[in-house]
C-alpha positions as CSV (number, residue, x, y, z in Angstrom):
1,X,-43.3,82.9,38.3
2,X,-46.0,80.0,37.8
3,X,-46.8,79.5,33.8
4,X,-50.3,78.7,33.4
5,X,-51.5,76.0,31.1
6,X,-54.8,75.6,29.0
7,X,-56.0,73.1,31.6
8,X,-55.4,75.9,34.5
9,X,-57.3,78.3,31.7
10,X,-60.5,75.8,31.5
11,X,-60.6,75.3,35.4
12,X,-60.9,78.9,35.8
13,X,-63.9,79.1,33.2
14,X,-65.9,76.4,35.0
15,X,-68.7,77.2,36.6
16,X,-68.7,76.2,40.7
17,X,-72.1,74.6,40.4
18,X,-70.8,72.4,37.2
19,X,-69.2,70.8,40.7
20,X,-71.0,71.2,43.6
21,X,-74.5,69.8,41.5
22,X,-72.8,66.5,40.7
23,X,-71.8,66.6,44.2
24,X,-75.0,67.0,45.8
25,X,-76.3,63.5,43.8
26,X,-73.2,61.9,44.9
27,X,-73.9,62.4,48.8
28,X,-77.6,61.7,48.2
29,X,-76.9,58.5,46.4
30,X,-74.4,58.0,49.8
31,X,-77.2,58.5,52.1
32,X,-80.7,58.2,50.6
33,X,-81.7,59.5,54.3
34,X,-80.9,62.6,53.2
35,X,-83.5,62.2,50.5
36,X,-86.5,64.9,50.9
37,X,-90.0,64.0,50.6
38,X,-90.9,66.1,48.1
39,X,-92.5,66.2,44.3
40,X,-91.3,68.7,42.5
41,X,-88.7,69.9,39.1
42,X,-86.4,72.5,40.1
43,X,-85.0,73.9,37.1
44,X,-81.7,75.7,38.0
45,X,-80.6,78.5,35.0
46,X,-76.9,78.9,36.6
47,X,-75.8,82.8,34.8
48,X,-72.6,85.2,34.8
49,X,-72.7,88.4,34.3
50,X,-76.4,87.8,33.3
51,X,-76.0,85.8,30.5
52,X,-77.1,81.7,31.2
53,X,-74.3,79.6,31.1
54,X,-75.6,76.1,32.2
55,X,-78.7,74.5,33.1
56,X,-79.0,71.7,35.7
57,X,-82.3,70.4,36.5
58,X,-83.1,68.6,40.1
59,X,-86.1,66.4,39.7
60,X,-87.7,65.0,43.7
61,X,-89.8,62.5,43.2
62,X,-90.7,62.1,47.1
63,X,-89.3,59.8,49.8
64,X,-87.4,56.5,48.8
65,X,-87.2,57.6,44.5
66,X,-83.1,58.3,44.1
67,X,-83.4,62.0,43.0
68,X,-82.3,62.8,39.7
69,X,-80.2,65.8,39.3
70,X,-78.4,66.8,36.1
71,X,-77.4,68.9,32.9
72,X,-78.8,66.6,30.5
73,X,-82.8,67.9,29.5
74,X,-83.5,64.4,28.2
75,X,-83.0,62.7,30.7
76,X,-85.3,64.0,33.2
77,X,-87.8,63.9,30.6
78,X,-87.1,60.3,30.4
79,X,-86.8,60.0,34.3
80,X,-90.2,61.4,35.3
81,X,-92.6,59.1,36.1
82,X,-96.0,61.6,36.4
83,X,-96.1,65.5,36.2
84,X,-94.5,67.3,39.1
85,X,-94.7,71.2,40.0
86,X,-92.0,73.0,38.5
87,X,-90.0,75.5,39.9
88,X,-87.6,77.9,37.9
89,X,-84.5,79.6,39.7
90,X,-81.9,81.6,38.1
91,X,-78.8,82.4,39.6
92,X,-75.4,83.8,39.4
93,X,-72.8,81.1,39.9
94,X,-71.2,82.9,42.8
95,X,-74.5,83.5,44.3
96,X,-75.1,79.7,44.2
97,X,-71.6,79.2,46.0
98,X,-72.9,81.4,48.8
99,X,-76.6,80.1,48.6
100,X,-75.0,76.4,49.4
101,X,-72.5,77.6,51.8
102,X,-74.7,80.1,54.1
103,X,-73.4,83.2,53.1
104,X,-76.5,84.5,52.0
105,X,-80.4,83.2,52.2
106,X,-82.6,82.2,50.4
107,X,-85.4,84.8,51.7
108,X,-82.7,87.2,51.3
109,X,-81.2,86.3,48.1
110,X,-84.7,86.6,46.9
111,X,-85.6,90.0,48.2
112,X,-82.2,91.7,47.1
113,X,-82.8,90.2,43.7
114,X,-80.0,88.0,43.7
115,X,-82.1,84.9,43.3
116,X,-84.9,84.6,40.7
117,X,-88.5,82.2,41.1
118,X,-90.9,81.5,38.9
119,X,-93.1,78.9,40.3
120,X,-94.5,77.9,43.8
121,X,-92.4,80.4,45.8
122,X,-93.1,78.4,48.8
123,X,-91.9,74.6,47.6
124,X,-88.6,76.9,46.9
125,X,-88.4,77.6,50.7
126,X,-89.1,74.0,51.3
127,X,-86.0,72.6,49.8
128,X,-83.9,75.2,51.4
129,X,-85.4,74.2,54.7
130,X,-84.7,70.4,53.6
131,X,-80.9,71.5,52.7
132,X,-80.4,73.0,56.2
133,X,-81.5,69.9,58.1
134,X,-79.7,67.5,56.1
135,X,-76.4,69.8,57.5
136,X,-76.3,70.3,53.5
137,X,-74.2,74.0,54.2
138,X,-71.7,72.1,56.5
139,X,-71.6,69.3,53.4
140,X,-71.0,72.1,51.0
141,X,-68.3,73.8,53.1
142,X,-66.4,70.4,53.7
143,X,-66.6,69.4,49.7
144,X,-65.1,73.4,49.4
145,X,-62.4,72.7,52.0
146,X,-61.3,69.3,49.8
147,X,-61.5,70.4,47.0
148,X,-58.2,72.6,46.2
149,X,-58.9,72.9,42.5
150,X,-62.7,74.6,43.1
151,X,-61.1,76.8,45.6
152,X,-58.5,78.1,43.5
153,X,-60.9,78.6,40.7
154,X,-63.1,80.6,42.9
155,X,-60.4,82.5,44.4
156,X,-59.3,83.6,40.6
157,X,-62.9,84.7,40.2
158,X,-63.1,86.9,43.3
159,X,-66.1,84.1,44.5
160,X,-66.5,84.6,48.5
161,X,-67.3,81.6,50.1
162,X,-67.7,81.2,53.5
163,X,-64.5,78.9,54.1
């Protein structure tokens, strides 16, 4: 038998997007190719079991401005150089897990309720569309595949991703 330590305890809490946002940056900091060329604020409510549990906000500033994605309120008020549209999405945790991996679309996600907009619908579809040709689900599925410790945690939480 395995004991399990506060550490192991924490991991399990963690929410999958607390890694896979910080992630995203990271590979578009890698290759600012990847970049879309788009103005907009996506804030992204993360929730379990209905309740909000984190907030991470993805600011696009269009083609060649580093996007600007983080937990931190202040500092995409402090990023923003002019008023962009702003899009609201809120979103189970495990539901974002198979949003990023192609286990589920957005369209569909949307339509079954799984996914909620408030904003331009539309520029919602648009950054799904930019995730797909940037190979962003075959990203998301090698960061899952390397990373042991998200996998485990999402395992002990019955998450299905699309491994």
């Amino acid at each position: 038998m395995v004991a399990i330590n506060d550490d192991d305890i924490k991991q399990l809490k963690q929410l999958a997007s607390d890694l896979l946002m910080p992630e995203l940056e990271r590979q578009l900091q890698e290759d600012p190719s990847l970049i879309p060329n788009m103005k907009a604020l996506f804030v992204l409510t993360i929730v379990k079991k209905r309740k909000p549990m984190a907030t991470w906000y993805c600011l696009l500033q269009g083609k060649g401005v580093m996007p600007v994605i983080t937990d931190n309120e202040d500092v995409i008020k402090n990023t923003m150089k002019r008023k962009v549209k702003v899009v609201k999405v809120e979103v189970e945790d495990k539901n974002m897990v198979n949003l990023l991996t192609g286990g589920m679309t957005g369209v569909k996600a949307y339509m079954t309720g799984r996914i909620k907009v408030r904003g331009d619908l539309l520029l919602a579809q648009q950054l799904e569309q930019v995730f797909e040709k940037a190979n962003g689900r075959k990203r998301a599925l090698t960061f899952l595949r390397e990373n042991e410790q998200l996998r485990a945690a999402l395992a002990a939480r019955n998450i299905k991703a699309k491994l």
